[in-house]
Each structure stands twice: as structure tokens, then as C-alpha cells.
C-alpha positions as CSV (number, residue, x, y, z in Angstrom):
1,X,0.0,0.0,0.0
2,X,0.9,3.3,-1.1
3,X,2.1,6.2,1.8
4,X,-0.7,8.9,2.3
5,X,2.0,11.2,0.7
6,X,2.5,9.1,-2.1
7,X,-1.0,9.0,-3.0
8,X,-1.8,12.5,-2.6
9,X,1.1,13.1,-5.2
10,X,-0.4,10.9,-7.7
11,X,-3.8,12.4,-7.3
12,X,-5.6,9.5,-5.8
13,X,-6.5,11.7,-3.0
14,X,-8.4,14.7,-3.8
15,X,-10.3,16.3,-1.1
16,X,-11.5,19.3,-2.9
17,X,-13.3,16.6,-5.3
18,X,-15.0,14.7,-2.1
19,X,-18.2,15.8,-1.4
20,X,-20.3,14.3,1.6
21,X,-23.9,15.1,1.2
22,X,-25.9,13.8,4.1
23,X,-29.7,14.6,4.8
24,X,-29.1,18.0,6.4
25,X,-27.3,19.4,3.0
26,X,-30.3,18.0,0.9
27,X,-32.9,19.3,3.0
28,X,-31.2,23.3,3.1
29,X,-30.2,22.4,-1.0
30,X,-33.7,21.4,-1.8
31,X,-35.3,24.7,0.6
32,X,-33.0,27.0,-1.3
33,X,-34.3,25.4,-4.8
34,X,-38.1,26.0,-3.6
35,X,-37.1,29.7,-2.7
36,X,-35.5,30.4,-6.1
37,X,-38.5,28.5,-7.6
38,X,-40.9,31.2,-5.8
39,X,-38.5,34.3,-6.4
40,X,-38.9,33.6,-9.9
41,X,-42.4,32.8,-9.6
42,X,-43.4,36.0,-8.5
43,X,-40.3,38.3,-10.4
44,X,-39.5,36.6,-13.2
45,X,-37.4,39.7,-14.1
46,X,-34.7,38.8,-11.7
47,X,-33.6,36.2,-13.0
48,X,-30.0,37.3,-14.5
49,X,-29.8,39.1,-11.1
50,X,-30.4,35.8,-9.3
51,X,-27.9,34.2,-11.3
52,X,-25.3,37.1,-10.7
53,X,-25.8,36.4,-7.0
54,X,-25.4,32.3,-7.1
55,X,-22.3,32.7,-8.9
56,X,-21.0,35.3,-6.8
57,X,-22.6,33.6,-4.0
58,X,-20.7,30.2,-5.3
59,X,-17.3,31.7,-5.3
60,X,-17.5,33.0,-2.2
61,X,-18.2,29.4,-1.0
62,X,-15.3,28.3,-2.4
63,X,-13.1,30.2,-1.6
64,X,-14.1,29.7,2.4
65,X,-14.1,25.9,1.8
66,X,-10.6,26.7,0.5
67,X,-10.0,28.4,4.1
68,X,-11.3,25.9,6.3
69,X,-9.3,23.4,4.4
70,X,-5.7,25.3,4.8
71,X,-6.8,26.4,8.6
72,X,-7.7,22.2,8.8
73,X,-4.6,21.0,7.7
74,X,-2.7,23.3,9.9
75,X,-3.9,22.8,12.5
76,X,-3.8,18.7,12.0
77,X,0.1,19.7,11.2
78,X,0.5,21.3,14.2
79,X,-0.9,18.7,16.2
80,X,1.6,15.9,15.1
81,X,4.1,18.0,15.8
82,X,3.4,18.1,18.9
83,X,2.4,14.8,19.3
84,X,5.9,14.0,18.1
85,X,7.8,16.6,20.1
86,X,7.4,13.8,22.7
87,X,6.7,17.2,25.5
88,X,4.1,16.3,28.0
């Protein structure tokens, strides 16, 4: 079996590609698609100002996912290193 590090170099680990989608994301993904449903229901005229806002709204996602991940993987760092300093 391949190192964790080896994988990750060869791309067979790629956790901005992983998505888990439990019950809790379908429900809010599925409350938000009734909401735009009714938005555009009611103002139909909004619609290239909805769509504006989902992809801004999108990137900005990203790029805090993109956060979380750095701040995660720091902060796992820095816990085997201290797990490894041997200090108690």
C-alpha cells in the first residue's frame, strides 16, 4: 500500500473533489431550490440578477471551503508536531 503522501502526489487523493452530502445538505439544497422557484415565480425579471448572486454567492463558498481546508490541515500539522515533540 501506497504512503498517504504518495497517494496525494499521484492524485488519488483529492479532497476538494470529495463531497459528503448527508440529509441536512439535501434538505437546506432542496429549501434553497423552492425559494429560487418562488423568487422567480413571483419576479420573473430577476432572473440574471439571481444568477449574478449564485455565482457570486458560489465563489465565495469556495473560496471559504478553500480556508477551512488550509486552517484544517494546519492545524492537524501542528498537532503531530506536537504529538511528536514527545513534551508532555
Amino acid at each position: 500500500m501506497k504512503s498517504i503522501l504518495e497517494q496525494f502526489y499521484y492524485g488519488n487523493i483529492t479532497p476538494c473533489e470529495t463531497t459528503v452530502i448527508d440529509n441536512r445538505f439535501q434538505k437546506i439544497v432542496s429549501d434553497i431550490d423552492s425559494i429560487e422557484s418562488e423568487i422567480l415565480e413571483k419576479y420573473p425579471e430577476v432572473r440574471k440578477l439571481l444568477d449574478r448572486y449564485r455565482d457570486k454567492n458560489g465563489r465565495l463558498a469556495g473560496l471559504e471551503i478553500e480556508n477551512a481546508f488550509s486552517k484544517g490541515f494546519r492545524l492537524g500539522a501542528l498537532f503531530m508536531i506536537d504529538v511528536f515533540s514527545g513534551k508532555e
